[in-house]
C-alpha positions as CSV (number, residue, x, y, z in Angstrom):
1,X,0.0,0.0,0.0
2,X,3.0,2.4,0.8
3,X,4.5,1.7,-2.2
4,X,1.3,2.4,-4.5
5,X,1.1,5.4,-2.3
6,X,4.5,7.1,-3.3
7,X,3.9,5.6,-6.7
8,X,0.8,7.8,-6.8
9,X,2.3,10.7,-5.4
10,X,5.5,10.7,-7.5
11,X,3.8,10.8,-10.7
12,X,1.4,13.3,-9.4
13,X,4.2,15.6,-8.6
14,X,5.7,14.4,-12.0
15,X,3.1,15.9,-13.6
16,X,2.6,19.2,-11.5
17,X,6.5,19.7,-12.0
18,X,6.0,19.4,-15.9
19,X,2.5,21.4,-15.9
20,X,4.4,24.5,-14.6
21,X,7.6,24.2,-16.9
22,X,5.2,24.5,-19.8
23,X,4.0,28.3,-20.3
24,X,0.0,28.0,-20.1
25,X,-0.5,29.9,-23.2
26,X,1.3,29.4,-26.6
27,X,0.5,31.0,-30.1
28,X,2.0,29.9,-33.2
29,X,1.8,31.6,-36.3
30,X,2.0,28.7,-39.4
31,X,2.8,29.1,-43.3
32,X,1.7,26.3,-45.3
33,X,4.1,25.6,-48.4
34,X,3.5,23.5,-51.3
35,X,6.6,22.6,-53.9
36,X,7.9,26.0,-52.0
37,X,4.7,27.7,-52.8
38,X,3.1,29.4,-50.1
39,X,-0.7,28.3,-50.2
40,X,-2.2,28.9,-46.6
41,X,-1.3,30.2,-43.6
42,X,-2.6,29.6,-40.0
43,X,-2.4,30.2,-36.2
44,X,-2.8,27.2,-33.0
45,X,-3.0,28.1,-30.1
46,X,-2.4,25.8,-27.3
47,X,-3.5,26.7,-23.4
48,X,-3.3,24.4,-20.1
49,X,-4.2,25.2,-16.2
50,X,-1.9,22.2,-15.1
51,X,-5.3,20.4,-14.7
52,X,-7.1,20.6,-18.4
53,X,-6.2,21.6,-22.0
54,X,-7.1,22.8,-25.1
55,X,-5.9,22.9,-28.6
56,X,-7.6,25.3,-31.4
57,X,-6.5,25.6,-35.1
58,X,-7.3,27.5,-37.8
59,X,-5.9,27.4,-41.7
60,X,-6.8,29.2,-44.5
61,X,-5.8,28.8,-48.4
62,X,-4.1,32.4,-49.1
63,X,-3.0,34.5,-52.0
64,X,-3.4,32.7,-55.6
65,X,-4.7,29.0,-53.8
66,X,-7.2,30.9,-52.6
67,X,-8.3,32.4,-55.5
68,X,-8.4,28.4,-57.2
69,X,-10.2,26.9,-53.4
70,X,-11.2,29.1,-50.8
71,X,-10.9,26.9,-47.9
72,X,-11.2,27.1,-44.3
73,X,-10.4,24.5,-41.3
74,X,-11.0,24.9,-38.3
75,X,-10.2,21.8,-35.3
76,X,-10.4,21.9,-31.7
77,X,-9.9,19.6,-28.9
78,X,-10.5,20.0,-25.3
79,X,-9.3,17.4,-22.1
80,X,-7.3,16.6,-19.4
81,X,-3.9,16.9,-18.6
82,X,-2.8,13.5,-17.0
83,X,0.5,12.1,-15.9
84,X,0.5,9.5,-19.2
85,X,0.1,12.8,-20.9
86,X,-2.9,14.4,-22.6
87,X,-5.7,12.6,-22.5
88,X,-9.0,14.7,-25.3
89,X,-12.9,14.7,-24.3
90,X,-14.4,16.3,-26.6
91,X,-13.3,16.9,-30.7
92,X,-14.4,19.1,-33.4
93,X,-13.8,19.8,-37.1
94,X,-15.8,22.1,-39.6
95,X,-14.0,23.0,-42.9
96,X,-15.7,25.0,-46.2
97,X,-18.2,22.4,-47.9
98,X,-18.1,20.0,-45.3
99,X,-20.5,19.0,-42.5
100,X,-19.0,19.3,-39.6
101,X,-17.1,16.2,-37.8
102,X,-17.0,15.7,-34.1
103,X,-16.0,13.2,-31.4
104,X,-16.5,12.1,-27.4
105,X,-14.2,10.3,-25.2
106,X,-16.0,8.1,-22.5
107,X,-13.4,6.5,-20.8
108,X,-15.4,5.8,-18.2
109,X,-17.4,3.4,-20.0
110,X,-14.4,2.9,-22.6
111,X,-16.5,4.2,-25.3
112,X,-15.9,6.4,-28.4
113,X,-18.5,8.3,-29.9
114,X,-17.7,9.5,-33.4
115,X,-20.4,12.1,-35.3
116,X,-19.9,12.6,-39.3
117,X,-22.2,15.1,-39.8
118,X,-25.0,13.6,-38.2
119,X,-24.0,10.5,-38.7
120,X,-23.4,8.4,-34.9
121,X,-21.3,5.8,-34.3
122,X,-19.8,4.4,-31.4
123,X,-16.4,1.9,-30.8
124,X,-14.7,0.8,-28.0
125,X,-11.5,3.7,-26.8
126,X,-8.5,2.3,-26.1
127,X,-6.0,3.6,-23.5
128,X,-3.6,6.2,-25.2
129,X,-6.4,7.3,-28.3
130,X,-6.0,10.8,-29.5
131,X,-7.7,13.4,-32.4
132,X,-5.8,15.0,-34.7
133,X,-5.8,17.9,-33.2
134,X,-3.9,16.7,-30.3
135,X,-1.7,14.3,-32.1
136,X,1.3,16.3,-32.5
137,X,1.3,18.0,-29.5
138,X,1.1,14.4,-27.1
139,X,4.4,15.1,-25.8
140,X,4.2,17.8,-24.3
141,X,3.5,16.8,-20.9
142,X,5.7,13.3,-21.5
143,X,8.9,12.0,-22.8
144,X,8.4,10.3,-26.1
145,X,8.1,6.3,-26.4
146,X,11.8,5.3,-26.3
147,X,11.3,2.6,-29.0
148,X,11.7,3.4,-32.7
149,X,8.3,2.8,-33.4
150,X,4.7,2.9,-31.4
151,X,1.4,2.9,-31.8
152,X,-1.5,5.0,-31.6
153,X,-5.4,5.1,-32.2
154,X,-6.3,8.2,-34.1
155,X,-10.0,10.1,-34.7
156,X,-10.8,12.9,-36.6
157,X,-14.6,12.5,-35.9
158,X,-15.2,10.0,-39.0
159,X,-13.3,7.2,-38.1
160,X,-11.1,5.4,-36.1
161,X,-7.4,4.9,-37.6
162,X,-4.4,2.8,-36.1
163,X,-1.2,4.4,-36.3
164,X,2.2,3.5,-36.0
165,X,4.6,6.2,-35.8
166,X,8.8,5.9,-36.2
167,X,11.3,8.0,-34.8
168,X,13.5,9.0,-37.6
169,X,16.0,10.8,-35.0
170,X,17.1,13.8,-34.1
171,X,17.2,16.7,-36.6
172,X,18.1,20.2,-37.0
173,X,15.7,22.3,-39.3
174,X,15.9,25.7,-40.6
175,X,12.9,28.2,-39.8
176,X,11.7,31.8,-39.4
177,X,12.3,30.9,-35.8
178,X,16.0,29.7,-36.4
179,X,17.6,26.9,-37.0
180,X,16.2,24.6,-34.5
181,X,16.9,21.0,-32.9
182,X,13.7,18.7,-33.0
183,X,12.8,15.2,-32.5
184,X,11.4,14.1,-35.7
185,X,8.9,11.4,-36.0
186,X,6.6,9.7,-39.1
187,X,3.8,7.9,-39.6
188,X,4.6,4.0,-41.1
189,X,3.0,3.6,-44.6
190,X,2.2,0.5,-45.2
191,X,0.9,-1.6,-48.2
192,X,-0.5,0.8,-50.6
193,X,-0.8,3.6,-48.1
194,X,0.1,6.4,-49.8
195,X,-1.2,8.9,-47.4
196,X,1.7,10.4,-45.0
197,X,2.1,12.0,-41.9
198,X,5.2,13.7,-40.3
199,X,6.3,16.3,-37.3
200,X,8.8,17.6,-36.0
201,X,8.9,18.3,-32.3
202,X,11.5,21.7,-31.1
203,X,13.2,20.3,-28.1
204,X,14.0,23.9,-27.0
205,X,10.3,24.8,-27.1
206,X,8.5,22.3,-24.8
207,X,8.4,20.0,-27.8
208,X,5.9,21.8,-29.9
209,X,5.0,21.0,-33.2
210,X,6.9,23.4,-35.5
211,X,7.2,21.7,-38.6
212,X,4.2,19.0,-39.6
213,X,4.1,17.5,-43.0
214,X,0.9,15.9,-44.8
215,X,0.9,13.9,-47.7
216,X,-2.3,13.1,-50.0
217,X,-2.7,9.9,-51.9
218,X,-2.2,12.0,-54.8
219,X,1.3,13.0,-53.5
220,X,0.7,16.4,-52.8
221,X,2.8,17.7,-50.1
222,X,2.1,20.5,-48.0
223,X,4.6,21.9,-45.3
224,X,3.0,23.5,-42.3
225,X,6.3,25.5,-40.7
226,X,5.9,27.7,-37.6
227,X,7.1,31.8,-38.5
228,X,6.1,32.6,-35.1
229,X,5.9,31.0,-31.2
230,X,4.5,33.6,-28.6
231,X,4.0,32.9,-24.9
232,X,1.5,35.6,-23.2
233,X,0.9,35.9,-20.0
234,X,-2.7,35.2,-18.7
């Protein structure tokens, strides 16, 4: 019992030490590039009480992509801060044309509830499940998984993916922000999986995300890059 005590406390305390290393606000400014083409351009904003979280983002096609496809995104995830790290309760996702996409986390009753624009379904949550939204910013409040690769349940409010991610290793990357050391990590294709997933993580800001890299099945890149971090007071 005393052991499971101090077992409790420790990672309590763990988690309290890490909640206040990690400013409570941050607001990053992104550029989206395609073939070196800026396209879009958006801001995320991240915020925590030690206790709870939340994670809003906004893009936007810009300039002559915008004249093509106006398109607006918008994604926002809401939960608690735990000491396994974030852990979402609530998910949403509207974007230009689209009915809007949302999801609940039960863990409770270990159920996920998944809403496509009106359309309800529910599957078992496992331990560890994110959104998207709160994908690349899951090590925050943790040290990453020391083996080269993991896995992870993913929802964007339409459907429940398995992920495995690798660790490619450590890189240094050139930005508006500098040339900064990250931790870089991608999602495993597999068979004819042509859809990819990157990000990389800047180990002298709390492990953000400021660099995150989607590939369609089409193989159209785009390059979201952070231009600016800013951490205001509340």
């Amino acid at each position: 019992m005393r052991i499971l005590i101090a077992a409790a406390f420790l990672a309590g305390a763990m988690q309290s030490a890490l909640a206040t290393q990690v400013p409570m606000r941050v607001e990053m400014d992104v550029v989206v590039d395609v073939k070196g083409m800026t396209v879009g351009e958006g801001r995320d904003v991240f915020e925590h009480d030690g206790k709870t979280y939340s994670v809003n983002t906004e893009a936007r096609t810009v300039g002559i992509a915008r004249a093509f496809r106006k398109l607006d995104e918008k994604r926002e995830s809401r939960g608690l801060v735990t000491d396994k790290g974030l852990r979402p309760l609530s998910f949403r996702q509207t974007r230009t044309g689209k009915a809007p996409n949302a999801a609940q986390f039960d863990w409770d009753k270990g159920e996920l509830t998944m809403d496509e624009g009106g359309k309800i379904e529910k599957v078992a949550l496992s331990a560890g499940t994110l959104d998207q939204a709160t994908l690349a910013y899951a090590f925050i409040f943790m040290q990453p998984p020391k083996a080269e690769r993991f896995k992870v349940q993913v929802t964007d409010g339409r459907k429940l993916q398995d992920y495995e991610l690798a660790f490619v290793g450590r890189e240094r990357i050139d930005t508006d922000l500098g040339n900064l050391e990250t931790l870089h990590f991608r999602k495993v294709q597999v068979g004819d999986d042509r859809r990819g997933f990157e990000f990389w993580l800047s180990v002298e800001h709390y492990r953000l995300p400021v660099r995150i890299r989607i590939v369609e099945k089409d193989g159209t890149a785009f390059d979201s890059t952070v231009s600016k971090i800013t951490y205001p007071a509340r």
